[in-house]
Each structure stands twice: as structure tokens, then as C-alpha cells.
VMD Tcl script that draws the C-alpha trace (Angstrom):
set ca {
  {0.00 0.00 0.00}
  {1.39 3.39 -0.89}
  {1.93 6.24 1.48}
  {-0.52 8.51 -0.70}
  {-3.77 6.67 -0.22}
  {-6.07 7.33 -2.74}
  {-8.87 10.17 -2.01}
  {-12.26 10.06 -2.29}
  {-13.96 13.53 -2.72}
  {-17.46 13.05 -2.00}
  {-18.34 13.40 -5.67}
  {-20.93 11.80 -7.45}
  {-21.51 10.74 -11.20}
  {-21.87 13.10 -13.51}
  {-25.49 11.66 -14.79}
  {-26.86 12.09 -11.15}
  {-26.46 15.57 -10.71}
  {-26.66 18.72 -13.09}
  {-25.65 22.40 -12.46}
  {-28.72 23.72 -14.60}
  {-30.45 27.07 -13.57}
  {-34.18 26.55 -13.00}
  {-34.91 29.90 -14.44}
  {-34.75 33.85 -13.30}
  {-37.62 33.81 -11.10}
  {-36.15 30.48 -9.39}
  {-32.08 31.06 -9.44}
  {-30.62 28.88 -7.08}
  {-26.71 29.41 -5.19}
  {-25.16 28.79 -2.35}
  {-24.34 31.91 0.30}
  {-23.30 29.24 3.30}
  {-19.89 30.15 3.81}
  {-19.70 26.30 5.18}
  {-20.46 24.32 1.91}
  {-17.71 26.59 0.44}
  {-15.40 24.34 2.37}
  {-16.96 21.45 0.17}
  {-16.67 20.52 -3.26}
  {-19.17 22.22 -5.43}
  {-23.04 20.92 -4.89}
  {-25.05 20.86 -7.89}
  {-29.09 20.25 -8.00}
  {-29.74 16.50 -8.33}
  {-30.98 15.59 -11.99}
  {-33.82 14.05 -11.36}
  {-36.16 17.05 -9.98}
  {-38.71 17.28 -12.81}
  {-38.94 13.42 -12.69}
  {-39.45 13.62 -8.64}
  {-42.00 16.59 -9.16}
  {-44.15 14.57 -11.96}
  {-44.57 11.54 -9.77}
  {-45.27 13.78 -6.69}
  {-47.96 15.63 -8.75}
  {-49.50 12.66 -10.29}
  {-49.89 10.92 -7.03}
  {-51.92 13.42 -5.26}
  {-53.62 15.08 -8.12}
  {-54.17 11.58 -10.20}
  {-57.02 12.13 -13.18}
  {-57.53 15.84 -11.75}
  {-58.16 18.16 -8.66}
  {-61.64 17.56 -7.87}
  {-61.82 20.38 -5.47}
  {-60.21 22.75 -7.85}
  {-62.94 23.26 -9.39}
  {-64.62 25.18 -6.26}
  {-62.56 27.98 -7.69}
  {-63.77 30.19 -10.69}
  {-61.35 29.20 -13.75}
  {-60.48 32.71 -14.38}
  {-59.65 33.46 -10.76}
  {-55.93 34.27 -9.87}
  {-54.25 34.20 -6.22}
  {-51.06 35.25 -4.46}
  {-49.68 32.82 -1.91}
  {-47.03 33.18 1.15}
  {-44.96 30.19 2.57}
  {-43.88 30.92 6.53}
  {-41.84 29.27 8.17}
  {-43.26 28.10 11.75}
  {-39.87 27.53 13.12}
  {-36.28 28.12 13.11}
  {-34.53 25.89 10.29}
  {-32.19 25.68 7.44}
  {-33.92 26.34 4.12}
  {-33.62 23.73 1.44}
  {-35.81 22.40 -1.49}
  {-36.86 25.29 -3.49}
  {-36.06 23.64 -6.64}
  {-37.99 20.66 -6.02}
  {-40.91 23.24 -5.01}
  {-40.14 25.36 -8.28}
  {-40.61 22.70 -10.14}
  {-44.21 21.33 -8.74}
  {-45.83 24.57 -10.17}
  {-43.94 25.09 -13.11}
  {-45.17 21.65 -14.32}
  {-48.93 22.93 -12.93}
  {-48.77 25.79 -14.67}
  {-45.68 28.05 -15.85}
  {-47.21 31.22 -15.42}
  {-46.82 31.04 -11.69}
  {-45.04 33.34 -10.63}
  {-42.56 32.97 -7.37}
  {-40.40 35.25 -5.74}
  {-37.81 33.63 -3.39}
  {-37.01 35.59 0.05}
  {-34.27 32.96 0.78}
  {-32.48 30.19 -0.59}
  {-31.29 26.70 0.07}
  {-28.92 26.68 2.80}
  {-30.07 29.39 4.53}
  {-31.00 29.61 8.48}
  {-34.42 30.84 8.77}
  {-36.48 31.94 11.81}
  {-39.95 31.66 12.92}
  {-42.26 33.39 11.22}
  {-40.20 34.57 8.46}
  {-41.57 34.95 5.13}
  {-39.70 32.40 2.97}
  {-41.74 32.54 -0.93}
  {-44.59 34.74 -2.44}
  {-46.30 33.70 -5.02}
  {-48.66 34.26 -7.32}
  {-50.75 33.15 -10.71}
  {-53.39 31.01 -11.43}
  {-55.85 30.44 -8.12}
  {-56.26 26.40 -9.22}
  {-53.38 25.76 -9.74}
  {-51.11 27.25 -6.75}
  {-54.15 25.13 -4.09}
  {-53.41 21.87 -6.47}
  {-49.55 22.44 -5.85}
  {-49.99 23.56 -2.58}
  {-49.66 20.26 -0.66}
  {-46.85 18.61 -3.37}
  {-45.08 21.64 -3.21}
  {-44.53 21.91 0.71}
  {-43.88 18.22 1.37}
  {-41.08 18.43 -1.07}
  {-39.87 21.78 1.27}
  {-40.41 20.39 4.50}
  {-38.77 17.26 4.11}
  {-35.80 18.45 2.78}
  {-35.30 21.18 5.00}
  {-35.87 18.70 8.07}
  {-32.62 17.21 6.41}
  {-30.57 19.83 6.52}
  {-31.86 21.08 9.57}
  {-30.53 18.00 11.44}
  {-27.90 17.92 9.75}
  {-26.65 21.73 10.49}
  {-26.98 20.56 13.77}
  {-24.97 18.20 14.04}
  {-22.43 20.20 12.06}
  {-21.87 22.64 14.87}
  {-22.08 20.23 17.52}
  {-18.59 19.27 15.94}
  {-17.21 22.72 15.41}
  {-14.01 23.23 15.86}
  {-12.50 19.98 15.58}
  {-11.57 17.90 12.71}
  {-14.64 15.74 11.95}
  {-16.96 15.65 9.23}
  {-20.39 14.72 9.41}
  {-21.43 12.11 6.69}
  {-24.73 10.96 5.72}
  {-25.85 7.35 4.66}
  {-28.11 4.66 2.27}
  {-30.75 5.43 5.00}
  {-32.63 7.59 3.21}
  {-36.47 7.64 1.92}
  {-37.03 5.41 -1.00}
  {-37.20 7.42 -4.14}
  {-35.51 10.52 -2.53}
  {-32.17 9.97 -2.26}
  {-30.24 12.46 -4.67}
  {-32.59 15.21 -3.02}
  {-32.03 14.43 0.46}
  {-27.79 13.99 -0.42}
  {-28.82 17.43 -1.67}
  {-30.48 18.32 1.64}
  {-27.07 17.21 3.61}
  {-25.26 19.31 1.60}
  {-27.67 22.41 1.65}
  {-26.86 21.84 6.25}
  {-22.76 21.35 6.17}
  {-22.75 17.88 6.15}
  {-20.45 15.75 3.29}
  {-21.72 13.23 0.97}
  {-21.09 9.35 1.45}
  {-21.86 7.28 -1.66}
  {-24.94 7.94 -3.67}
  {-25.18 4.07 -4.07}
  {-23.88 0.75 -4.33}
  {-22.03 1.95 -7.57}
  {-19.60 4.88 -6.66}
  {-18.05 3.46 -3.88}
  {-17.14 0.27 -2.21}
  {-17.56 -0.53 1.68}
  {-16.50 -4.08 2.53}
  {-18.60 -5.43 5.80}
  {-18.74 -8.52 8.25}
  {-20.53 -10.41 5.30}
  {-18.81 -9.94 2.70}
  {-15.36 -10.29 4.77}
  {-16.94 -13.84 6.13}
  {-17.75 -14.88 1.79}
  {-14.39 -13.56 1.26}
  {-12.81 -15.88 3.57}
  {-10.53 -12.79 5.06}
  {-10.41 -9.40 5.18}
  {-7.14 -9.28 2.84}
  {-9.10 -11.14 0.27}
  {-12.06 -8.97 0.28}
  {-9.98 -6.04 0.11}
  {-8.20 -7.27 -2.24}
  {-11.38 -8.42 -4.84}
  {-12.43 -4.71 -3.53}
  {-9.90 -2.92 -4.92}
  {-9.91 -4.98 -8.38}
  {-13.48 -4.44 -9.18}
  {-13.41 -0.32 -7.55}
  {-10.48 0.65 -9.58}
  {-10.15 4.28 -8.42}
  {-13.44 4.80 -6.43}
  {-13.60 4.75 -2.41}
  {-12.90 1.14 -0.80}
  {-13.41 1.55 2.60}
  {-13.24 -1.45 5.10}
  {-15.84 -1.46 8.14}
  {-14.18 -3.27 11.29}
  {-15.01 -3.75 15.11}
  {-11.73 -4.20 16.73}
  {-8.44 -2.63 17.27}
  {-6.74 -5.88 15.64}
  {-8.84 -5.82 12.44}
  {-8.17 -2.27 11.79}
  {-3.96 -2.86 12.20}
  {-4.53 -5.89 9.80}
  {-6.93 -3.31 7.47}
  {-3.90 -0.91 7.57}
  {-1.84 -3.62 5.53}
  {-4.43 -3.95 2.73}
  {-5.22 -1.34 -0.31}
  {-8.03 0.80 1.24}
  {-9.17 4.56 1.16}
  {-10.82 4.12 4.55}
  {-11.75 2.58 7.81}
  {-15.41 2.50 9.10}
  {-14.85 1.99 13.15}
  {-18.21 0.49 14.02}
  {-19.34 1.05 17.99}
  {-15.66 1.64 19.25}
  {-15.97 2.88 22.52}
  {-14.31 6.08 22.93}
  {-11.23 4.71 24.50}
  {-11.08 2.76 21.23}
  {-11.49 5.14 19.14}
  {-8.62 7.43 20.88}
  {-6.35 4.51 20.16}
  {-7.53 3.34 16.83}
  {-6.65 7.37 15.94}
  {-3.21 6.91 17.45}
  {-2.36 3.15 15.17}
  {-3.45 5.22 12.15}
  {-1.27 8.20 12.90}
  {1.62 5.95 13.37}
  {0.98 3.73 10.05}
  {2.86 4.69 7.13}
  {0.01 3.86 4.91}
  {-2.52 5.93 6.85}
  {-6.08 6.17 6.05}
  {-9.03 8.37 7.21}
  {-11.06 7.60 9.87}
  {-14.90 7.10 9.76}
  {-16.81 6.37 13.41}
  {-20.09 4.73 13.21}
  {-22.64 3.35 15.37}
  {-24.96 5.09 18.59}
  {-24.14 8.48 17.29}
  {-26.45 11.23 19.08}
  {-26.16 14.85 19.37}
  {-25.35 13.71 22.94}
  {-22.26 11.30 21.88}
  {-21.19 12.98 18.74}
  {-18.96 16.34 20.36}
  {-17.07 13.34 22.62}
  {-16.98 11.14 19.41}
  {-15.67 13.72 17.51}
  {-12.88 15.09 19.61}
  {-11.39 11.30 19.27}
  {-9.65 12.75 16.29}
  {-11.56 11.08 13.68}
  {-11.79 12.07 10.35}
  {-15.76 11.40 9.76}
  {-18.63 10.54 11.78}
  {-21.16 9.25 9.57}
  {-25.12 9.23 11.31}
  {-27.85 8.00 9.29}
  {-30.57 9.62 11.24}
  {-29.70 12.61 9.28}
  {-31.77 11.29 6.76}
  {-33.72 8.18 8.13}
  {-35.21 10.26 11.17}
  {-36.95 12.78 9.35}
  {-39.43 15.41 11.43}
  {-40.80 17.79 8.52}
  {-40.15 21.14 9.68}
  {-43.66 23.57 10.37}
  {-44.12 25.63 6.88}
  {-47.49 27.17 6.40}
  {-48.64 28.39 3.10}
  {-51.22 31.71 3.59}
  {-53.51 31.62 0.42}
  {-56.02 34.97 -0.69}
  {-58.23 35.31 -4.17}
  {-57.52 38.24 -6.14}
}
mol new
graphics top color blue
foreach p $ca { graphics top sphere $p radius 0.5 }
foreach p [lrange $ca 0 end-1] q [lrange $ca 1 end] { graphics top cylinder $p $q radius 0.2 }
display resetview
């Protein structure tokens, strides 16, 4: 194993992601001085896709109750936000009425990434009155799940500031939301694990046990990964010095105690061939400062994303 282990950057393929504008009325960037620190984020690809099945699952062969409301009527709209959060999803939200109807109009008071307070006005919009009531509903789930994400997950981000860790995220996300709540992690500080089981390669107790040893399944790692992440998950100090003599990127240290993660920090630091550090395993806001000051690299928590609690958005609706 060479001194100069390879790096993995959090990056993502190129087909999952796209840096496309969704329009003037609906720019999107990044003021959070923290993802500066990160690679660029760009807006997952698969928004409009996300957005159609959204629609077409609530609205199905058409709004019944739509047409309460005179055709010809229009309407202006205000999202608030009910409590203190980081902003993310407006894209996803963008989207949902552009495919209703493009003429809606929406004017954007902050963007994704963005702490917001309680009761602060966060979107006006208005257009067509049918069509902003059948978005309504779409339109805020997409917002309030996704800002939940990065809510928790700017959180946990300063509960770690000033030391050295970064705060992953997980495969524990909702089914069919992935890319947008990866998005959502970025959007609150935190750094991007692998998308999938394609970009990256972690080798567990399983696949260790088909293997026959770790070596081996390291070493089968490595030939099929070529350049992506291999990262090794182990539970004890003797795995990880025997992990340390194999081809890997990274070490997953799965419920060390702290006094085991001080030391497994101290045999890395002392390898020639060292790796970065990832902790794992009954991470709370309550363990993760103790965790963190260990000296590891990452600390990777899947509630970020499993563990969801929409946050409180209201949107105030008046005929025109």
C-alpha cells in the first residue's frame, strides 16, 4: 500500500447531478460560507422526474376540489416558516408549479442553505388560483422534508465545530428521494457518502466472512473499484492494524468505545500507509462532540436522513 492513499472527494456521477439554472424567477446558489469548504453541490438531476410523480400521485385524473374555484380566478400565496430551520428544497418546489402551470409566478425571500427563523416569510407567489391550491400540498412536502434534512444535519455540524470531523450521511434515506435528500445534507454542512452501491465500495462482516478474510475482500475490492472509495468497516483494534496492511481509502470503526477510538486514531497516525477515519454506530447529538474530539476524520449518522421530522411551513392563500 502506498503512502498517498487514494482520495475520495465526495463526488458523485456526472449523470446524477446537473448544475442547470431553474430559471430567473427560481435562481438557485449557495451563500453558506460552510459548503464553500466542500466541493461544489449541484441540484440532483432528477427534480422534474421527482416533481411529476409527486404531482400525479396526489392530483391523479384531476383536482376535484379545484374546481370550487372560478377558472379565471388568480391568487397570491405566502410560505412561513413556523420555526427556526435551514432552508432547502426550493427547486424541487419550483418545479411542482412550473409543471402545474408556468405562469406562476414565485419570488424567493431565501435560498437553500439558509438559516431561517420563525415566522419569516420564505416565498410569495402568485398566478393562477387552481393551480397554486393543487400544488400547494406537493409543493410543501417536497420543502419540508428536505429542509428537516438539513436542519438535522446543520446541527450536528456545529455540535462538531471546531475539531476535525466531518459529518457524513448514509443509504438510510427515503425510497425514491435519495439524490434530493444527499442534496439536503449538503444544503446543512454535512459531506456526501456514496450515492449508491455503484460509486463506492464498503467491505462489511458479510462480505469479509464470503471472502474468507479481510485481505481477500480487500483485495477483490480494490480490483473491481479501480479508483473509487474502498473503505473497510471493522469492530476491533486488531482488524483495523490488519486493514492498515491492505489497499483501502478508509476505515469504518463500528461502535468503538471512545477509549477505542482514541487509540484506533493513534495506530493510524503511526501507520505509514494511513487512512481516514470514519466512526459509526450510537451516534447522538449527545455522543457525537465526545466522538468527535477522538480525532476522527468522519462521523457518519444515518438519522440525518432516516429520522426525518418535517419542519412547520405554512402556506397563507387569498383570491384576487
Amino acid at each position: 500500500m502506498g503512502t498517498v492513499p487514494r482520495m475520495f472527494n465526495g463526488t458523485v456521477p456526472p449523470s446524477a447531478f446537473t448544475g442547470v439554472s431553474t430559471g430567473p424567477l427560481r435562481h438557485f446558489s449557495f451563500p453558506c460560507a460552510l459548503i464553500a469548504r466542500m466541493n461544489t453541490v449541484k441540484l440532483p438531476a432528477d427534480i422534474e422526474v421527482q416533481a411529476a410523480r409527486a404531482i400525479a400521485e396526489d392530483v391523479g385524473s384531476g383536482d376535484l376540489t379545484a374546481s370550487l374555484i372560478p377558472e379565471d380566478r388568480s391568487a397570491r400565496a405566502t410560505v412561513i416558516s413556523r420555526e427556526n430551520a435551514v432552508l432547502c428544497g426550493r427547486p424541487w418546489f419550483d418545479a411542482v408549479f412550473r409543471q402545474l402551470d408556468p405562469t406562476i409566478r414565485i419570488v424567493w425571500q431565501a435560498s437553500d442553505g439558509n438559516r431561517v427563523i420563525s415566522g419569516e416569510t420564505l416565498c410569495e407567489l402568485a398566478g393562477p388560483a387552481r393551480a397554486i391550491l393543487t400544488g400547494e400540498r406537493t409543493a410543501l412536502n417536497f420543502l419540508q422534508t428536505l429542509s428537516a434534512t438539513a436542519t438535522a444535519t446543520r446541527e450536528y455540524v456545529d455540535a462538531v465545530a471546531g475539531t476535525n470531523a466531518r459529518i457524513l450521511d448514509t443509504r438510510k434515506t427515503l425510497p425514491g428521494l435519495r439524490l434530493a435528500q444527499k442534496y439536503a445534507v449538503a444544503c446543512g454542512g454535512g459531506v456526501n457518502h456514496r450515492i449508491g452501491l455503484f460509486d463506492a465500495i464498503l467491505v462489511k462482516e458479510n462480505h469479509i466472512a464470503a471472502a474468507g478474510s479481510l485481505r481477500a475482500a480487500v483485495a477483490h475490492a480494490r480490483d473491481v473499484a479501480g479508483q473509487r472509495l474502498v473503505e473497510v468497516e471493522v469492530e476491533t483494534l486488531e482488524q483495523l492494524r490488519e486493514a492498515l496492511e491492505t489497499d483501502i481509502d478508509r476505515v469504518l470503526l463500528d461502535n468503538f468505545s471512545l477509549d477505542m477510538l482514541r487509540e484506533a486514531v493513534a495506530i493510524n497516525r503511526a501507520h505509514p500507509g494511513h487512512v481516514t477515519l470514519e466512526a459509526s454506530g450510537n451516534v447522538s447529538l449527545q455522543t457525537l462532540r465526545p466522538i468527535a474530539e477522538t480525532g476522527v476524520d468522519f462521523i457518519s449518522v444515518g438519522g440525518l436522513t432516516k429520522h426525518v421530522k418535517a419542519v412547520d411551513l405554512s402556506m397563507r392563500f387569498a383570491l384576487e
